[in-house]
C-alpha positions as MATLAB code, in Angstrom:
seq = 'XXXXXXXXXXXXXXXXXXXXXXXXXXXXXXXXXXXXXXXXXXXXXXXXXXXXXXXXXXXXXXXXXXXXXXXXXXXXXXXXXXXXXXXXXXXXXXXXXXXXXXXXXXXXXXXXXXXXXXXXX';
ca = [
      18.242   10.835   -1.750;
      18.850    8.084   -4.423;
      21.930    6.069   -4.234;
      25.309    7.287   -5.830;
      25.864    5.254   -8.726;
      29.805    4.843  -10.183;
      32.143    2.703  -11.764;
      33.379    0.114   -9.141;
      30.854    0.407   -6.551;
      29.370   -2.903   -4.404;
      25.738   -2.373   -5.471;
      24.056   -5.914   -5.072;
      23.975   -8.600   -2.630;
      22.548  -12.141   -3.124;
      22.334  -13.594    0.737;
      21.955  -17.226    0.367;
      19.087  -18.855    3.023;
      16.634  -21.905    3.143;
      13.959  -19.362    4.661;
      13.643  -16.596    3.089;
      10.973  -15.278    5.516;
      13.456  -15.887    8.614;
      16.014  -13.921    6.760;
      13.649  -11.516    6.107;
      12.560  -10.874    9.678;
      16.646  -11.117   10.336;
      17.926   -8.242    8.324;
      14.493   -5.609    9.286;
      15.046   -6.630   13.112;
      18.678   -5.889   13.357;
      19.490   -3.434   10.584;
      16.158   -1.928    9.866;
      16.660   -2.956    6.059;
      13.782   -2.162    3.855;
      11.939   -4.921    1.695;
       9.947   -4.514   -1.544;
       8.471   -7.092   -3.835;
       9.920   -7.379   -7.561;
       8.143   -7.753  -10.274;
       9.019  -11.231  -10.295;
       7.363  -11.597   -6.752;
      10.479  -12.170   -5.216;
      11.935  -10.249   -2.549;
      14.324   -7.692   -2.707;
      16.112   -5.534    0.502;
      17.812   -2.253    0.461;
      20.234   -1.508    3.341;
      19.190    1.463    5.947;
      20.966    4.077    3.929;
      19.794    2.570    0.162;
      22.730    2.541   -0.940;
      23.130   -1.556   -1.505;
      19.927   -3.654   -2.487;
      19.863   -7.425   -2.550;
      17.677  -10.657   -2.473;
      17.543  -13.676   -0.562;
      18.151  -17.006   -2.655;
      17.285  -20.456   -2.321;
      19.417  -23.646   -3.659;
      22.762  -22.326   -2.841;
      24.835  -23.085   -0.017;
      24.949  -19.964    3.222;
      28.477  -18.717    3.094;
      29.823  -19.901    7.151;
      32.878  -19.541    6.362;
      34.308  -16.084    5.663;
      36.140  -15.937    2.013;
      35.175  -12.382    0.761;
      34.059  -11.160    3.955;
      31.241   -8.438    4.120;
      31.163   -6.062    6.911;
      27.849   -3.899    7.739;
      28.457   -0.737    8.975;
      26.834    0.231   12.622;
      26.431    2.576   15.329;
      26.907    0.553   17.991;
      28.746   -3.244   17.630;
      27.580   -3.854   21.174;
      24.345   -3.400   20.670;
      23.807   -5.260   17.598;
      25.469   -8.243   18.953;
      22.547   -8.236   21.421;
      20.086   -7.607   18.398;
      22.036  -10.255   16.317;
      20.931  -12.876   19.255;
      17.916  -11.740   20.156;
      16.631  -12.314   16.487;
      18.233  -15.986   16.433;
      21.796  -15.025   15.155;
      24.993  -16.483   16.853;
      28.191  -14.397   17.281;
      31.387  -15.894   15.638;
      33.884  -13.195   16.576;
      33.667  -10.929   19.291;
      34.506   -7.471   19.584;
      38.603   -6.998   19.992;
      39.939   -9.520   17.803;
      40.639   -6.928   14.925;
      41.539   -3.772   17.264;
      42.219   -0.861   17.310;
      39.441   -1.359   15.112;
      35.955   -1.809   16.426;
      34.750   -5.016   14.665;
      33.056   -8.274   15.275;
      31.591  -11.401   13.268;
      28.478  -13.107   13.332;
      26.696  -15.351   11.682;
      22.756  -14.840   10.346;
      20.005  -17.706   11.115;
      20.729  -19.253    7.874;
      24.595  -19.885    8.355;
      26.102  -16.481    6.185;
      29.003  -14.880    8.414;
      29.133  -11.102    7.804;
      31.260   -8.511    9.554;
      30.117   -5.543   12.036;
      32.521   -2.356   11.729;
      31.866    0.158   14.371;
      33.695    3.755   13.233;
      35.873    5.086   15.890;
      34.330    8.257   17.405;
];
């Protein structure tokens, strides 16, 4: 199914990292996003559902300290915390601090915090 497209929707990402090929491994390891090269040979991601692509870039500072703060939707926040450190991540807010909501924070080998948001069952 191809993506919805709409006025206002988040569509694009541009995750900042000094290795793109740790970021790479990252993102497929713990979220099971999808990579393609460009036509510019760069590479691209699209998140588990496709409904957000992205890129990893060089040059620019990781984003450690939440301003906008992006949250990734998952089944389990447990779980991924465990995936999140397995694959060299580090956890920056545990599950609890935002409840009744099921959230935590962490933050990705290159120094980007992002959220995790668990939906209630």
């Amino acid at each position: 199914m191809p993506p919805k497209y709409g006025n206002g929707k988040v569509c694009y990402l541009e995750i900042p990292t000094a290795d793109i090929a740790q970021s790479v491994a990252f993102y497929q390891g713990v979220f099971g996003w999808q990579t393609r090269k460009r036509g510019d040979g760069s590479i691209a991601f699209d998140d588990s559902v496709g409904e957000v692509s992205g890129t990893w870039v060089t040059g620019r500072p990781p984003s450690g300290q939440p301003g906008v703060l992006i949250y990734i939707m998952v089944d389990s926040a447990a779980a991924t915390i465990e995936a999140v450190l397995a694959h060299g991540g580090e956890l920056v807010q545990p599950i609890g601090a935002d409840a009744p909501e099921i959230t935590a924070r962490f933050r990705d080998p290159a120094g980007n915090v992002f959220g995790l948001y668990q939906q209630r069952k």
